[in-house]
VOGU-3710 file (C-alpha; in Angstrom, 3 decimals, decimal comma):
1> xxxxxxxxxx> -32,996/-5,462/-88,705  -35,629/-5,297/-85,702  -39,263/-6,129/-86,178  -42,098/-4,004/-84,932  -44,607/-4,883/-82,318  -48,223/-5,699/-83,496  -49,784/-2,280/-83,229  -51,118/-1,402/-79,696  -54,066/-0,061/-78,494  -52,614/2,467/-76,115
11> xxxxxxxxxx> -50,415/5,007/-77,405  -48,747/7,728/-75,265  -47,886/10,841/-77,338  -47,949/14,148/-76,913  -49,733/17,083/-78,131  -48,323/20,335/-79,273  -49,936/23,682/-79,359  -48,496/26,147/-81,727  -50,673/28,896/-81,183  -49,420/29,011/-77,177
21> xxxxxxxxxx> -45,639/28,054/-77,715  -43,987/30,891/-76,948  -40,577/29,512/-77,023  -39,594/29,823/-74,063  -37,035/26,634/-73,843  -38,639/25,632/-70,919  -39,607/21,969/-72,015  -36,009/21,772/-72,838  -34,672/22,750/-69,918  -36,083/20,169/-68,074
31> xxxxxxxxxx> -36,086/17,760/-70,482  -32,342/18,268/-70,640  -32,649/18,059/-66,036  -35,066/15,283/-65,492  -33,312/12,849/-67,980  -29,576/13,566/-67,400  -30,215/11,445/-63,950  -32,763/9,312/-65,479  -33,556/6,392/-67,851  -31,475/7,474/-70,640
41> xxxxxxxxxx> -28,943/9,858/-68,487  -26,516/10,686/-68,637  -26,961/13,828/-71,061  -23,897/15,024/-71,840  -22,634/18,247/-72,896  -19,178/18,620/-74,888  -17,435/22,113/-74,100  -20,799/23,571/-73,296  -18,665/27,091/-72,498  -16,483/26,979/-75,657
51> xxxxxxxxxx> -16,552/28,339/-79,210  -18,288/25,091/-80,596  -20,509/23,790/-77,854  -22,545/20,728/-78,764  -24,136/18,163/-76,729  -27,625/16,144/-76,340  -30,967/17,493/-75,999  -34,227/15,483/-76,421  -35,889/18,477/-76,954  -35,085/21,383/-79,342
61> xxxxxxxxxx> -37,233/24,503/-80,122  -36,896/26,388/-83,934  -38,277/29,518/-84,117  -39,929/31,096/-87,925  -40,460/34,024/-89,143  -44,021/33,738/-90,908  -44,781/36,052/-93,927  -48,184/38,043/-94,177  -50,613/36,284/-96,672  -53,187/38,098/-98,721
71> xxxxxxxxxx> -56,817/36,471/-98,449  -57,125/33,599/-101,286  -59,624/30,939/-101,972  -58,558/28,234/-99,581  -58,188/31,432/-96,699  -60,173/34,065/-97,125  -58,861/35,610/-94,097  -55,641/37,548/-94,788  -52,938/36,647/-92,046  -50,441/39,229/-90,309
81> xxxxxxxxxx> -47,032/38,681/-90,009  -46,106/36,052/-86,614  -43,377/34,310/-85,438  -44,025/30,586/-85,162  -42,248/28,345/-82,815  -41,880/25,284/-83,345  -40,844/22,809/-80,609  -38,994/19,317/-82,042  -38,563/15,811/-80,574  -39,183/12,069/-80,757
91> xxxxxxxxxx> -42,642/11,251/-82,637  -42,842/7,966/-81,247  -44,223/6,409/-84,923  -46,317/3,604/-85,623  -44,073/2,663/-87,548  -40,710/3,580/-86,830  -37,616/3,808/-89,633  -35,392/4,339/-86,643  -36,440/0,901/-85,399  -36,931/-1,106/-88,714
101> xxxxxxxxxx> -33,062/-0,012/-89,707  -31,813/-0,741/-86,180  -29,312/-3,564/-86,782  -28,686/-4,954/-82,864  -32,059/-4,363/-81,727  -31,364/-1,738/-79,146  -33,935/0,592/-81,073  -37,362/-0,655/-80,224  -41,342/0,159/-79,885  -42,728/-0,876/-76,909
111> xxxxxxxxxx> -45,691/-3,327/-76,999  -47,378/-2,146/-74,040  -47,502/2,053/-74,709  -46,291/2,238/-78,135  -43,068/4,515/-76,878  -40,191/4,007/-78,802  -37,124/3,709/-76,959  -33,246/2,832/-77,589  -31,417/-0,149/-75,433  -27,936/1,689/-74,827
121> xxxxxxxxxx> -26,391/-1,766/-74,053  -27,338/-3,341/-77,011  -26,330/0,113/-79,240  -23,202/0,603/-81,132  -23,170/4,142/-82,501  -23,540/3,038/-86,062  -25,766/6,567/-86,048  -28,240/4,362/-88,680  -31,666/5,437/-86,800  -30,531/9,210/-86,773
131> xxxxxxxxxx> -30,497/8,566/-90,973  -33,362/7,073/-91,317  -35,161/9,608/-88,897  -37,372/11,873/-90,753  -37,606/14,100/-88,188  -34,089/14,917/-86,709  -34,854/13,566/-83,634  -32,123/11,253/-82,902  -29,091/12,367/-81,116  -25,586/10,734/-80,520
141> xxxxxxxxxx> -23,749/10,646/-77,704  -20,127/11,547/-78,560  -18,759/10,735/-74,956  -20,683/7,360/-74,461  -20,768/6,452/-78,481  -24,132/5,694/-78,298  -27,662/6,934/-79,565  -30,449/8,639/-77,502  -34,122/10,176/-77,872  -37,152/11,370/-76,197
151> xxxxxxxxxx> -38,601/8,696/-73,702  -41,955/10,719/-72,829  -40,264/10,278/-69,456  -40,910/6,706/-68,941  -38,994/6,439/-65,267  -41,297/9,310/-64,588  -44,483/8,625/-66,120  -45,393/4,856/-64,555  -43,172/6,327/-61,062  -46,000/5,364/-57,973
161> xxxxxxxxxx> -43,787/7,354/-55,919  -44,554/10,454/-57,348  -48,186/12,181/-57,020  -50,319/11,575/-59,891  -50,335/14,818/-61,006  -47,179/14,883/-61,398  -46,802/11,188/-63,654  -46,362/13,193/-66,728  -43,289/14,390/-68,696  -41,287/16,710/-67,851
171> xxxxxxxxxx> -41,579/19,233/-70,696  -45,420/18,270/-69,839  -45,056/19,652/-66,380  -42,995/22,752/-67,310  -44,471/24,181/-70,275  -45,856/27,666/-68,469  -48,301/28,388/-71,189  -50,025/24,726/-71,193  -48,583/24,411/-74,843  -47,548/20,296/-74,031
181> xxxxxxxxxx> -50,411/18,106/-73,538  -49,485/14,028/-72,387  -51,778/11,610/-72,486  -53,233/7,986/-74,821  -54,179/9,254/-78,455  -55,057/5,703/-79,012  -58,339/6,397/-77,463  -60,795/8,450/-79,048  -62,514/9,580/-75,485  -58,994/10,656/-73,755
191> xxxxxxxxxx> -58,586/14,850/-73,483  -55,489/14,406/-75,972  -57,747/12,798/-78,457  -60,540/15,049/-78,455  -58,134/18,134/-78,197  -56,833/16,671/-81,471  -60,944/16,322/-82,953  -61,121/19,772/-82,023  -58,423/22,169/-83,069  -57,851/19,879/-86,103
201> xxxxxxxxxx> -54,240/18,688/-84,934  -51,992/16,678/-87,299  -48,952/14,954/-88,242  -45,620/15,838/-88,819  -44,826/15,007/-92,967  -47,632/12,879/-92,844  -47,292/11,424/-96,712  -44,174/10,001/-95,213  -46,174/7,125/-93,882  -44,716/6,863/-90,390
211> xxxxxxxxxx> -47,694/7,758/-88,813  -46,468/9,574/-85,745  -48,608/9,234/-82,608  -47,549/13,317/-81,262  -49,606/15,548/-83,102  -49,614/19,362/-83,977  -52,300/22,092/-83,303  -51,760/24,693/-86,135  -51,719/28,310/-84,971  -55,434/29,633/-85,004
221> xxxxxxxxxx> -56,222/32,443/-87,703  -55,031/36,029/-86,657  -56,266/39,249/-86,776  -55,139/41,650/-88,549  -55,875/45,746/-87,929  -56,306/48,383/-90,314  -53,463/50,508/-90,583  -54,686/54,593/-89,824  -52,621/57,416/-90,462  -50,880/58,934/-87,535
231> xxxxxxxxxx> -51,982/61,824/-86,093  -50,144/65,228/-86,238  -48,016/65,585/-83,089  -49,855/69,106/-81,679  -46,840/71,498/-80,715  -47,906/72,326/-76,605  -46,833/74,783/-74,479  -46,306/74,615/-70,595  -47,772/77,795/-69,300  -45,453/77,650/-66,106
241> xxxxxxxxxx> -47,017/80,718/-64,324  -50,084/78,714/-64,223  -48,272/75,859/-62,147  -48,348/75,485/-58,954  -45,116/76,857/-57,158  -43,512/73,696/-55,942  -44,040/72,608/-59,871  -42,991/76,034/-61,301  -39,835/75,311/-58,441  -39,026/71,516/-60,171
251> xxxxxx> -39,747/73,320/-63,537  -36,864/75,689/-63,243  -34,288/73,132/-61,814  -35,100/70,262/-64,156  -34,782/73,153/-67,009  -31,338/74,197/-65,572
//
């Protein structure tokens, strides 16, 4: 099975707002376009215009349908109705299962950035890291026979060629309500990390003991209004003779 790196002290994640995911499938979209020509690419799609499309996608996006709670001691506060989306991929753990199970090695955490990547070379489709993978965020390649994940856009991300700006993910880059955030949530000073302090972000089944570097902002409290009785509809009559004439003309051919 492969060994872990000795934790690092920089660790790229991202950030996930749910209260401005709209799910839009845009970080999926070009997820699914930057990385079909990139590091892991190709990203196949099996009979993507058939009865039983399937295919791979490092990003997915579930959408709930969130009850109304009454106030209660823990929050006060009742809570409308909402729809919650809920946008899924690679955690990029401290400590992996997908990695420790990994019996060739080509499932490994980087050293340097603490990303979490899969050598497609060394992988042969034994689908164990998609088991032991909490999260569902594995996905296997029927057409190459292989495994594949989320890379945070590593050819993109360290890629000098492209503006600074735009060294991010893709899904990063894309996302049109600023839901994504990129950045080092090993240090406590970086805008990730003290987005995180702030909006109390957490982890994903944290008594699972993975620790998983992307974190989630929980949906801020809602409002909700007080419900008032609709009023009467008042019956009105047009008084046509008062109109204008080219109104009292319209009036007569509309009423035709």
């Amino acid at each position: 099975m492969t060994d872990l790196p000795p934790p690092s002290k920089k660790k790229l994640g991202l950030v996930i707002d749910l209260d401005t995911c709209v799910g839009c499938h845009a970080c999926a979209v070009s997820c699914k376009e930057w990385n079909a020509g990139g590091f892991a690419a190709p990203l196949t799609d099996e009979k993507p215009y058939g009865k039983d499309p399937s295919g791979v996608w490092f990003n997915r996006v579930h959408s709930y349908e969130v009850a109304a709670t009454e106030g209660c001691a823990s929050s006060p506060t009742p809570q409308p109705a909402m729809t919650l989306h809920f946008p899924r991929s690679c955690l990029h753990c401290e400590t992996p299962a997908c990695v420790t199970v990994c019996p060739t090695g080509a499932s490994y955490k980087r050293a340097e950035d603490g990303i979490v990547l899969v050598d497609e070379d060394k992988c042969i489709g034994c689908k164990l890291c998609s088991w032991a993978c909490p999260y569902g965020a594995r996905e296997y390649s029927e057409v190459e026979g292989v495994m594949k994940k989320c890379t945070l856009c590593v050819d993109r991300i360290y890629n000098e060629n492209l503006a600074e700006s735009e060294r991010q993910p893709a899904c990063v880059q894309a996302c049109p309500t600023r839901a994504r955030h990129f950045g080092d949530l090993g240090d406590p000073e970086s805008k990730v990390s003290k987005l995180v302090a702030e909006r109390g972000g957490v982890d994903l089944l944290p008594q699972l003991g993975y620790q998983p570097v992307n974190k989630y902002l929980p949906p801020r409290p809602r409002r909700t209004g007080e419900a008032t009785a609709a009023a009467p509809a008042r019956d009105e009559t047009l008084d046509t003779a008062a109109l204008p004439p080219m109104l009292r003309w319209l009036d007569r051919v509309l009423s035709r």
